[in-house]
KOLFI-352021 format. One line per 10 residues: number of its first residue (from 1); their letters; for each residue x, y, z of C-alpha. Coordinates in steps of 0.2 Angstrom, whole numbers. Layout:
! residues N
NUM) a) X:Y:Z; ...
***
This chain:
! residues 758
1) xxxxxxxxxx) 241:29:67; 242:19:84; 245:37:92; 233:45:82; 220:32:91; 227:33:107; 227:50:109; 209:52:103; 203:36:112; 210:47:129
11) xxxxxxxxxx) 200:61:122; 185:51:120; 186:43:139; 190:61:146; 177:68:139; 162:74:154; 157:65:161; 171:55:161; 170:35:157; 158:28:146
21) xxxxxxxxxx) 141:22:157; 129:31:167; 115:27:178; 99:35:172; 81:33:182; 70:25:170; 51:32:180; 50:52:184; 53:58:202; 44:74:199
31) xxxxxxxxxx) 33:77:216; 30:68:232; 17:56:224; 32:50:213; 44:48:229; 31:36:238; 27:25:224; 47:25:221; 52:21:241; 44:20:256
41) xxxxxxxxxx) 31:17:257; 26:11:241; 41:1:236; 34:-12:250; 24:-19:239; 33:-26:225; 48:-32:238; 31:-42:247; 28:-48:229; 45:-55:224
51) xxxxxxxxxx) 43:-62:242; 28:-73:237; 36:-77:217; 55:-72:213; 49:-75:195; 41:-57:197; 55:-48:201; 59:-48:182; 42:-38:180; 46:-25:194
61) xxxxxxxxxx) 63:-24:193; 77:-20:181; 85:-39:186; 76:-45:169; 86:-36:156; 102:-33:169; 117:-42:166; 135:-39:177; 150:-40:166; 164:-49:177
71) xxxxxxxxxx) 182:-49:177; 196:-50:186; 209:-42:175; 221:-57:173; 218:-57:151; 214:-42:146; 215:-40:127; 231:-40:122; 238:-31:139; 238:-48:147
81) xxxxxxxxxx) 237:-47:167; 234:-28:172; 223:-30:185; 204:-26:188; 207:-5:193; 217:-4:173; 202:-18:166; 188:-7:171; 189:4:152; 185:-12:143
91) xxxxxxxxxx) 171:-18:154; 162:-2:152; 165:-2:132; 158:-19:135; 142:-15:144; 139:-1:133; 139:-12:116; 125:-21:125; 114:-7:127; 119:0:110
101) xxxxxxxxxx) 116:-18:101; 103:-27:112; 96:-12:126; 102:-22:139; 107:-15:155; 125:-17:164; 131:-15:179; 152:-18:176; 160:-27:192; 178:-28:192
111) xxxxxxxxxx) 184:-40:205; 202:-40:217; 202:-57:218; 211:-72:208; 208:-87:218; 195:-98:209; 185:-102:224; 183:-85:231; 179:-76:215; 166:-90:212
121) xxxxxxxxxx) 158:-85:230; 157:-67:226; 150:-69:211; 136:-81:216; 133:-71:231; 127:-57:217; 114:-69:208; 101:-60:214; 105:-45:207; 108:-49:188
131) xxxxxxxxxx) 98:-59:175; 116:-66:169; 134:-66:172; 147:-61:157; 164:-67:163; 176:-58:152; 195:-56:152; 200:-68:165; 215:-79:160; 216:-98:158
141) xxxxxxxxxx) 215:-112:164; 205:-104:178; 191:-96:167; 186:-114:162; 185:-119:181; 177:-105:188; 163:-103:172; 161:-124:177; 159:-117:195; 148:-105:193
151) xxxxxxxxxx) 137:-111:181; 135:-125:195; 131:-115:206; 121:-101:199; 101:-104:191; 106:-89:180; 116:-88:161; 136:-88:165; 144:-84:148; 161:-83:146
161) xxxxxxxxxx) 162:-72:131; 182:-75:128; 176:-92:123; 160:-94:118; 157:-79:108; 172:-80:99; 167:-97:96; 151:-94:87; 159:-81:77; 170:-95:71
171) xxxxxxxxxx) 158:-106:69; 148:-95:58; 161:-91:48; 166:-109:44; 151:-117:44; 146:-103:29; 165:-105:22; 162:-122:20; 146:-121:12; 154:-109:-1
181) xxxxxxxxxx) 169:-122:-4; 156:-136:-3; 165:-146:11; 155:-154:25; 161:-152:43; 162:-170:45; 171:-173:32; 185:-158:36; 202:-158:44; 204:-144:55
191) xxxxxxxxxx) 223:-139:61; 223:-127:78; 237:-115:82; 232:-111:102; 225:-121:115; 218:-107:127; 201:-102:132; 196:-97:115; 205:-108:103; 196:-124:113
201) xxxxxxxxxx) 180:-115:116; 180:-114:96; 184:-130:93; 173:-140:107; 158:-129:95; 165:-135:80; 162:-152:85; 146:-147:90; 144:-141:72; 148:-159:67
211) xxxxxxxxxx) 167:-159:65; 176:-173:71; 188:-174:86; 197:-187:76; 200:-174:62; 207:-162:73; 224:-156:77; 229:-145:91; 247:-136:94; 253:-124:107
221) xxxxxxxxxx) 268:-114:111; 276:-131:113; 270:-139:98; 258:-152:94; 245:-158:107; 248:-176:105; 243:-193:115; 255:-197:128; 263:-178:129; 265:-171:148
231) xxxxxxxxxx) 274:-156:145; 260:-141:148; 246:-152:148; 230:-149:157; 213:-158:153; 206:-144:143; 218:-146:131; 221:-166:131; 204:-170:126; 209:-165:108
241) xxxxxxxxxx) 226:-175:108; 230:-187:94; 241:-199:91; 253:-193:78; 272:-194:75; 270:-174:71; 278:-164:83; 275:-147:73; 262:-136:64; 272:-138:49
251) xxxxxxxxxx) 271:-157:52; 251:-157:52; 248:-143:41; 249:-155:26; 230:-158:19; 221:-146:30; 204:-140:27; 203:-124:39; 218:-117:49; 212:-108:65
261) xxxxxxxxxx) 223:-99:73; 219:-90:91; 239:-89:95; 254:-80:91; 259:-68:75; 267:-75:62; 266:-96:65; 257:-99:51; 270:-96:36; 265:-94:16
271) xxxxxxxxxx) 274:-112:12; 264:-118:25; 248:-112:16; 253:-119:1; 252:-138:9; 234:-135:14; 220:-143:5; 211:-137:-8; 200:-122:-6; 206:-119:12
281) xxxxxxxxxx) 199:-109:26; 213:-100:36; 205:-94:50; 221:-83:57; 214:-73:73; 229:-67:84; 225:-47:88; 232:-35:79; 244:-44:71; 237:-63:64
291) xxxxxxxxxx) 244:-79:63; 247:-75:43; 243:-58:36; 227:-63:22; 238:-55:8; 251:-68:10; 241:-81:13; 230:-78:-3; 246:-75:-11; 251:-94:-8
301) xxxxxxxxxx) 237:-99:-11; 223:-88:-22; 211:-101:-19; 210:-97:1; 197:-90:12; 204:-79:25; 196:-71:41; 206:-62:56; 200:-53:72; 205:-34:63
311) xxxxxxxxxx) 192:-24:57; 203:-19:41; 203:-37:34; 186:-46:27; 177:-59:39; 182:-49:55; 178:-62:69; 171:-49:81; 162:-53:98; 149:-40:96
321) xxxxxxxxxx) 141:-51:82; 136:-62:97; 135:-58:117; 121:-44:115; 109:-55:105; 112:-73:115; 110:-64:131; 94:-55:125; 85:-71:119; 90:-79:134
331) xxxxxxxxxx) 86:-64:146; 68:-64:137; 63:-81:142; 70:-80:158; 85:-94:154; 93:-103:169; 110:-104:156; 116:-104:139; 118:-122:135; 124:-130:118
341) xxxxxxxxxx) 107:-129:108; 107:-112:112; 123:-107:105; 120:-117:90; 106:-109:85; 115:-93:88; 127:-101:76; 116:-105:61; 106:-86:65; 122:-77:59
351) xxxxxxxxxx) 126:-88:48; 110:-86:39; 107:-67:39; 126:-67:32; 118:-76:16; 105:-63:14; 107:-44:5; 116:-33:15; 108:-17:24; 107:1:21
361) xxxxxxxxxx) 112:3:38; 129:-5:35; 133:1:19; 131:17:26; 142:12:39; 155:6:30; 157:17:15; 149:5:4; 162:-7:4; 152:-21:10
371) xxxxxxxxxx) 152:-37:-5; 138:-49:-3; 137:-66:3; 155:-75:-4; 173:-77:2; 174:-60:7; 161:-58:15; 155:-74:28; 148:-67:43; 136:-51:48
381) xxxxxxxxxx) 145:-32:49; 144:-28:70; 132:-13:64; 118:-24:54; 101:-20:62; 94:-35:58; 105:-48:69; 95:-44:85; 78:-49:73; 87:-65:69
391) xxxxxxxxxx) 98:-71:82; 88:-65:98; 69:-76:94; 81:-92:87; 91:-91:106; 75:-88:112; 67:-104:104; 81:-115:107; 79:-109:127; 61:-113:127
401) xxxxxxxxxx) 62:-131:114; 79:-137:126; 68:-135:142; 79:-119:152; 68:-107:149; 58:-100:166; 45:-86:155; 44:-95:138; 38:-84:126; 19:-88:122
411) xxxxxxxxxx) 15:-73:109; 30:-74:97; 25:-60:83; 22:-49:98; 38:-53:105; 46:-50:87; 36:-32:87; 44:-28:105; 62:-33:93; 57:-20:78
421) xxxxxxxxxx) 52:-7:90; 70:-7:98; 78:-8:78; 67:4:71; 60:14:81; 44:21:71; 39:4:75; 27:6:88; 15:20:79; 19:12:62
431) xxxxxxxxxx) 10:-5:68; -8:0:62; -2:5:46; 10:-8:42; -6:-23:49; -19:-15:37; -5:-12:23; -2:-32:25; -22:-34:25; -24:-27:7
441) xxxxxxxxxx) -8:-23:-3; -11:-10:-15; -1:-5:-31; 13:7:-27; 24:16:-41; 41:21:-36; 46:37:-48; 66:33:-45; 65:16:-47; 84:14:-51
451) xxxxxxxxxx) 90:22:-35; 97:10:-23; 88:17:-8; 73:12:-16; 79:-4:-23; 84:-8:-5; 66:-5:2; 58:-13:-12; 66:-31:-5; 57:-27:10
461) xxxxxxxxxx) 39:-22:5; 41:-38:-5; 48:-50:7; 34:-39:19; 21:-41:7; 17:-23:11; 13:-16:-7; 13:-23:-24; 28:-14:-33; 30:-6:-51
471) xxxxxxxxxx) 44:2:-53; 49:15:-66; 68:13:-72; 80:7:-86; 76:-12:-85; 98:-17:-88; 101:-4:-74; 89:-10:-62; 94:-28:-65; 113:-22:-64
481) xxxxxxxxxx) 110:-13:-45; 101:-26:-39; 113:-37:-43; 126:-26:-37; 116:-28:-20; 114:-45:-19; 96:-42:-19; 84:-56:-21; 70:-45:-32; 67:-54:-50
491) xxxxxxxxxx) 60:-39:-62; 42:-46:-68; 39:-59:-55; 45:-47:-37; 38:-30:-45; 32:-22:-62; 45:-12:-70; 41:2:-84; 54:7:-95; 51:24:-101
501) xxxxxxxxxx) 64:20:-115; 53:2:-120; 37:4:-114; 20:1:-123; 8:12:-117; 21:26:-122; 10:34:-133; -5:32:-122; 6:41:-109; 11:57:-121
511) xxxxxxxxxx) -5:59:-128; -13:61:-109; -1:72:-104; -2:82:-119; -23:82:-117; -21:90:-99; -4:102:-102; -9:106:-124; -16:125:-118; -1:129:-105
521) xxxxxxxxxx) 11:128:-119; 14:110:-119; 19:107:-138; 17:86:-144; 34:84:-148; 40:90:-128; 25:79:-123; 33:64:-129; 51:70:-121; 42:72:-105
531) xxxxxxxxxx) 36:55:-105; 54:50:-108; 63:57:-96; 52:64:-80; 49:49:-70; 38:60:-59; 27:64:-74; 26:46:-80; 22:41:-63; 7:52:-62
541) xxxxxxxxxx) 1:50:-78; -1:31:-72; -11:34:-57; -20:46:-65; -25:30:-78; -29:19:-64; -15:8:-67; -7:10:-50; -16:15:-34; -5:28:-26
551) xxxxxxxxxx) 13:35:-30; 29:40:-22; 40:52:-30; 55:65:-21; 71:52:-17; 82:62:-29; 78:80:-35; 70:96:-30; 54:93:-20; 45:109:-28
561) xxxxxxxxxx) 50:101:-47; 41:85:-39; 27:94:-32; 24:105:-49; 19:90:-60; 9:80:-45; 0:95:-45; -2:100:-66; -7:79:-70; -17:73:-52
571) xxxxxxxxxx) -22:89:-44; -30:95:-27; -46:86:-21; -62:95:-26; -67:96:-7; -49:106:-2; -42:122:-7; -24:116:-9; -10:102:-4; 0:103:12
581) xxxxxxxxxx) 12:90:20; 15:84:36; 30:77:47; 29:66:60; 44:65:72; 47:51:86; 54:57:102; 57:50:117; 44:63:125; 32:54:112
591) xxxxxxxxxx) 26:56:94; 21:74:86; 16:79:69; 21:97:62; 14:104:45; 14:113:34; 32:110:31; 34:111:11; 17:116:0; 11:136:6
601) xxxxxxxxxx) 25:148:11; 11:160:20; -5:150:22; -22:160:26; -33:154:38; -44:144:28; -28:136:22; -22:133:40; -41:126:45; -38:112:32
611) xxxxxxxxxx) -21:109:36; -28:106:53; -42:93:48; -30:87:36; -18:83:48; -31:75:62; -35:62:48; -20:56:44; -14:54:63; -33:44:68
621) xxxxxxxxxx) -26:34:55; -11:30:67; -25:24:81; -19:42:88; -31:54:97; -27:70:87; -23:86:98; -21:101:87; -12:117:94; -11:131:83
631) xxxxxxxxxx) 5:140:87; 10:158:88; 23:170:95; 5:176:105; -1:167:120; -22:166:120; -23:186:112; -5:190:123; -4:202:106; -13:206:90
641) xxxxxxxxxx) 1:205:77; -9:200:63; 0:182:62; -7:179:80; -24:186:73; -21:173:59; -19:158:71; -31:165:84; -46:167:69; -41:150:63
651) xxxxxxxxxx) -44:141:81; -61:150:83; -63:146:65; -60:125:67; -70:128:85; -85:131:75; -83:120:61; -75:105:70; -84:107:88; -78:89:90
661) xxxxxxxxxx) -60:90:86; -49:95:100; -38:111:96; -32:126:103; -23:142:102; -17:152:96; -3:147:107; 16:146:108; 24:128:107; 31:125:125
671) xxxxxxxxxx) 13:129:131; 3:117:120; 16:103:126; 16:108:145; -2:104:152; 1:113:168; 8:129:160; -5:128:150; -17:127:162; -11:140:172
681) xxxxxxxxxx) -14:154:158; -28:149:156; -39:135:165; -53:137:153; -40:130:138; -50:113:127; -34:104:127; -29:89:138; -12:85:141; 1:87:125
691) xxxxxxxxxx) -3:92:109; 1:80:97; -1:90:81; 8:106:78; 2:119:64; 13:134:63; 10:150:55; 21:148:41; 31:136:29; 49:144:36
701) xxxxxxxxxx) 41:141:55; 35:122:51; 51:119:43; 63:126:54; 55:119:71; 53:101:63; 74:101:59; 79:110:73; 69:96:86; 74:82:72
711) xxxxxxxxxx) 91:85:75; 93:92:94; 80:78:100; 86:65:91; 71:62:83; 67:50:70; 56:58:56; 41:49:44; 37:61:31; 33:71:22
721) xxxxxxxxxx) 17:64:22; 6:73:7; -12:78:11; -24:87:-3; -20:79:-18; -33:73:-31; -25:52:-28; -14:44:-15; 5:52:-18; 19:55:-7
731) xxxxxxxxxx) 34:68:-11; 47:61:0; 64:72:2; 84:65:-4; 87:61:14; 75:48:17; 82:32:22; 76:15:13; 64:11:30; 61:28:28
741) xxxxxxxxxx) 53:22:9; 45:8:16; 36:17:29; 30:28:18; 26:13:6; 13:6:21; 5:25:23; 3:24:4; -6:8:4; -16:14:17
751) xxxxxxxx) -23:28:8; -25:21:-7; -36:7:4; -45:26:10; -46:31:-7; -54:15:-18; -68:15:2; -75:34:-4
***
C-alpha cells in the first residue's frame, strides 16, 4: 500500500504542470485600457494611496487574503531535516489546503537559512508583503524562539502551525472527550509522552482550557520531566516539571485521565492503559505509527477513548481542521497576531460544530462512515463545509473583543453572507430568495420524505426557518433515519409528518383523486392504493386541498412518472398552454438559465414564447435583468431550416408581444454570450452584453447544452425549476444535493408567496 501511494503521489506531482500552485491574474488584461489600469500609469495611484494609509493596501492588493507559508526544512513530517529544496512539496500541499478550505492565497517561501537570528530578518523584512506568516516544519527548540522573535517584531499573525494547530485539534478533541466522559479539565490528570513543539504547544492550550499545571506530567526520550532534572532541559520544557519520585511513563501513568502522546511508536503499552483512570482519553499522536495502536488500547481497556494523527482511526487529530479558518478570521479583521482568546475560540468552534449532525458533504466524502457526535466521533471531518461558517466569525470576534483587530467587522451577517457565498456557491443569486423565504415561511410538502437527502435539508430549512415542513413518510422510518443522523428534527413539533399508512384524511385523499382520475379508468379500489403508495399523488392531492402551499417531488424516481401525476391532479395554469422547466447553472463567467430541459421534446413557437416569458419571471424574481437569446444552428436568417424558422418566428413573435422584454435571435450560443461578436453580425441586435437566459430549440438541445457546460465548466446547478403548473411544484431530479433541496425549498416559498398575492 505505501508503494501504491508513493507511486501515485509522484504521478500526481508530475502531472502538467508540474507541482501543485499556480499563479493566476485575478482582473482581465484583454486591451491596452486593461494594461494602463494594471501598470503604468494607472498603478500610481493606488501605490500614492497605500502611501497616505498602509491600511488600504488590503483593499487594492492581494496582501489582505495573502499569507507566506515558511520553512526552513529542519522537521519536515516524518523525514526530519531534509532541507528547504526537498521541503518545498509539503509547503505547496500546504498553501493549496488554504485556498481549497479558506480561499486564501499563498505564496510558499522555503528558506536556506538555520540561524535563528537571520531567518527572523528575512522573514520580517517580507511583512509587507503577506497578511500573516505560517511557520511550518522547522525543528525545535528554535521554532519557539524564532515564532517569539518574530512575532515581536512583526505587526502581522505569525503562526506556528506544528504547534498551535495541533494544539487546537487537541484541545477540541478533549475538551468534547471530556464532556462525553463527564470530567472537568480542572479536575483531570494529564500524562504527556513528548516534550517538542507540538506536545508543549498542546499542553500550554490545555491550560488555557482550564487544566492544571499541577496535574500534569511531562516525559521525553529521557523520561520524566521532573523538578531538579538537567539532563536535556531547556525552559520550554521545564515549565511543566513536577516534583515526583517517578522517573518513567509507567511510573506516572497510574490514575491518568487523558494520555497524550506527540512522541514515539509504541511507548504507550496495553498494561499501561489498563492503570489509567476510569474512562480514559488516550490521546496517541505519533505519525503513522501511534503511541499505542487504538485497538490495543480499547482492548485493555473497552472503556477508552482513543484519537491518533491517521486518517484510518476515528478522532484523526488533523491540522487542516484549523490553520485555514483561524488565519481567515484573522485576515478578515485585519489582526496584528493570533493571541490566546483567539485560539480559544477556535477551540470551542470545533468543538461545537463536532456536537452537531453531520453533513451531506462528509458523508459523501467518506462513504457514509461518519457516526455522530460520541467516542468515536469528537472533532469535525477535514471536508465539513460548515467549519469556515463557525470557526472563521468566532476567530473573528475574539480578534475584534481582545482589541488586535485593525478592520473590525462592523456588518456581521454580511460578513457571514461573504462566508456562505465561498461554501455554497449559489449563494450570491440565491440571497433574494432565501430573504423573502425567511420573510414569510410558506408550507412546503416534501413527496420522499424518508430519503435522507431530504431529511438532511429539512434540519436546515428548520434551523433556517426557510419553509414550514410536512413531510410524507412511514413515521418509525423517519424517526429511525433521523436518528440514524444524528439529526435534531422532532416529528410534529420540527415538521408535519403524513403517513400514508395512518393517515386521517385517507379517505378524503382517495375519494378526490378518484373524482378527478373516475373517467380515465381510475377504478375506487386503485384510488385507494394510489393514495397508499404514490407519495407524488398524495402530495398533490394535498396542495390541490389547500393544506400545503407548494410541493417538491422527484428526489428518487422517474421525472416523467413525477410529472404525469403533477400534471393529471394540479394541472397547467389557465393563462399557459403547458409546463416547461428551467436550469439555472452558476459559472465563474456568471449565472445562466437554459430551458426547456425536461417537459416538451419539440416545442412550437407558441410553446417556446412562453417558455421565454416563463423563464424572464422566474429570473426578475433573482433581482436578475432577464436577457433572452433564442438559439439556433442559424445566425440572424444565416439559413431557413425550419428549426431556425421556428426560433426566428418566435423572436419576432415575443418582439411584438413583449416589446419590453429584452431577447433576441434566433442565434447561436457563442453569439448571444459574446457582445462583441454579436455586434459585429449585426450592430442593429436588442441585446446588451450576455445573454442570461437560453431557450433552445428542443428538449434533447436544452438538455444536452445544460450537462455538457454543468460538467466541463464546473458549474453548479439550481433546478429544475417548474413553471406552468396550476400551483407552486418543483420536480427535482435523483442528483440533487440536500442544498440542492433546500434551494429549491426557498424558490418554493417564494412562489407560493407569488401565488397566495394573485
Amino acid at each position: 500500500m505505501a508503494d501504491d501511494i508513493e507511486r501515485e503521489s509522484l504521478y500526481y506531482h508530475r502531472m502538467d504542470p508540474p507541482g501543485k500552485l499556480q499563479v493566476v491574474a485575478t482582473k482581465p488584461l484583454a486591451n491596452q485600457r486593461d494594461l494602463s489600469l494594471a501598470y503604468s500609469p494607472g498603478v500610481a495611484a493606488a501605490c500614492r494611496l497605500i502611501e497616505d494609509d498602509q491600511k488600504e493596501a488590503a483593499a487594492v492588493t492581494m496582501r489582505g487574503n495573502l499569507i507566506g507559508v515558511v520553512s526552513n526544512g529542519t522537521a519536515v513530517l516524518g523525514l526530519g531535516n531534509i532541507g528547504p529544496l526537498a521541503s518545498k512539496p509539503v509547503m505547496e500541499g500546504k498553501a493549496a489546503l488554504f485556498k481549497k478550505f479558506a480561499g486564501i492565497d499563498v505564496f510558499d517561501v522555503e528558506l536556506a537559512e538555520t540561524e535563528v537570528e537571520k531567518f527572523c530578518d528575512i522573514v520580517a523584512a517580507m511583512e509587507p508583503t503577506f497578511g500573516g506568516i505560517n511557520l511550518e516544519d522547522i525543528k525545535a527548540p528554535e521554532c519557539f524562539e524564532i515564532e517569539k522573535r518574530l512575532k515581536e517584531r512583526m505587526n502581522i499573525p505569525v503562526f506556528h502551525d506544528d504547534q498551535h494547530g495541533t494544539a487546537i485539534i487537541v484541545a477540541a478533541a478533549i475538551y468534547n472527550g471530556l464532556d462525553v466522559v463527564g470530567k472537568k479539565f480542572e479536575d483531570v490528570k494529564i500524562v504527556c509522552s513528548g516534550a517538542g513543539a507540538a506536545a508543549l504547544a498542546c499542553l500550554n492550550m490545555l491550560v488555557s482550557m482550564g487544566a492544571k499545571k499541577e496535574n500534569i506530567t511531562v516525559c521525553d526520550i529521557v523520561g520524566v520531566v521532573y523538578e531538579g532534572r538537567t539532563e536535556e532541559m531547556d525552559p520550554y520544557k521545564g515549565a511543566f516539571a513536577q516534583k515526583t519520585n517517578g522517573r518513567s511513563l509507567d511510573d506516572v501513568i497510574d490514575g491518568a485521565d487523558v494520555f497524550l502522546g506527540l512522541s514515539a511508536p509504541g511507548v504507550l503499552k496495553p498494561e499501561m492503559v489498563k492503570k489509567m483512570a476510569k474512562d480514559p482519553l488516550v490521546m496517541a499522536l505519533a505519525n503513522p505509527t501511534p503511541e499505542i495502536l487504538p485497538e490495543l488500547a480499547m482492548e485493555a481497556r473497552p472503556d477508552a477513548i482513543c484519537g491518533t494523527g491517521r486518517s484510518d482511526y476515528p478522532n484523526q487529530v488533523n491540522n487542516v481542521l484549523c490553520f485555514p479558518f483561524i488565519f481567515r478570521g484573522a485576515l478578515d479583521v485585519g489582526a496584528t497576531e493570533i493571541n490566546e482568546a483567539m485560539k480559544v475560540a477556535c477551540v470551542k468552534a470545533i468543538a461545537q460544530l463536532a456536537r452537531r449532525e453531520t453533513s451531506d458533504v462528509v458523508d459523501s466524502a467518506y462513504g457514509g462512515a461518519v457516526k455522530g457526535f460520541g467516542k468515536d466521533y469528537l472533532i469535525p471531518k477535514p471536508f465539513d463545509p460548515r467549519l469556515i461558517l463557525e470557526v472563521a466569525p468566532a476567530v473573528a470576534k475574539a480578534a475584534m473583543v481582545s482589541g488586535v483587530a485593525t478592520r473590525p467587522i462592523e456588518d456581521f451577517e454580511a460578513y457571514m453572507q461573504k462566508l456562505r457565498e465561498f461554501v455554497y456557491r449559489s449563494g450570491t443569486v440565491m440571497k433574494p430568495i432565501f430573504d423573502r423565504a425567511i420573510s414569510n415561511p410558506k408550507r412546503i410538502v416534501y413527496a420522499e420524505g424518508e430519503e435522507e437527502k431530504v431529511l438532511r435539508a429539512i434540519q436546515v430549512v428548520v434551523d433556517d426557518r426557510i419553509a414550514k415542513p410536512v413531510l410524507i413518510g412511514r413515521r418509525d422510518v423517519v424517526i429511525n433515519r433521523i436518528n440514524k443522523l444524528g439529526l435534531r428534527l422532532n416529528v410534529d413539533t420540527d415538521f408535519e409528518l403524513c403517513d400514508p399508512q395512518d393517515d386521517p384524511r385517507y379517505r378524503e385523499y382517495w375519494q378526490m383523486y378518484h373524482e378527478i382520475m373516475g373517467r380515465q379508468g381510475m377504478t375506487p379500489e386503485f384510488s385507494k392504493v394510489v393514495m397508499r403508495t404514490r407519495n407524488t399523488a398524495i402530495a398533490a392531492i394535498m396542495l390541490k386541498r389547500g393544506e400545503v402551499d407548494a410541493m417538491i417531488c422527484g428526489t428518487s424516481g422517474q421525472y416523467d412518472k413525477h410529472q404525469r401525476h403533477v400534471r393529471q391532479i394540479i394541472g397547467v395554469r389557465d393563462d399557459v398552454h403547458d409546463m416547461s422547466t428551467i436550469n439555472m447553472l452558476v459559472l465563474q463567467s456568471g449565472v445562466y438559465f437554459i430551458a426547456d430541459t425536461h417537459i416538451t421534446v419539440e416545442p412550437g413557437i407558441d410553446d417556446l414564447v412562453e417558455t421565454a416569458v416563463m423563464t424572464a419571471d422566474v429570473v426578475r424574481q433573482f433581482g436578475i435583468t432577464p436577457k433572452v437569446a433564442m438559439l439556433s444552428h442559424s445566425n440572424f436568417g444565416s439559413s431557413d431550416h425550419p428549426t431556425a424558422k421556428k426560433m426566428r418566428d418566435a423572436t419576432n413573435q415575443l418582439h411584438c408581444e413583449y416589446p419590453d422584454l429584452m431577447v433576441e435571435g434566433e442565434m447561436h450560443a457563442d453569439t448571444a454570450l459574446d457582445p462583441f461578436l454579436r455586434d459585429a453580425i449585426l450592430p442593429s441586435n436588442r441585446m446588451e452584453g450576455r445573454a442570461n437566459i437560453l431557450i433552445a430549440p428542443t428538449l434533447d438541445a436544452a438538455n444536452i447544452s445544460y450537462n455538457m457546460v454543468k460538467m466541463l465548466g464546473d458549474g453548479l446547478s439550481v433546478g429544475p425549476m417548474l413553471v406552468g403548473a396550476a400551483k407552486p411544484v418543483h420536480i427535482v431530479t435523483p442528483s440533487l444535493t440536500p442544498r440542492g433541496i433546500v434551494n429549491m425549498t426557498a424558490i418554493a416559498v417564494v412562489d407560493a408567496q407569488n401565488f397566495a398575492e394573485k
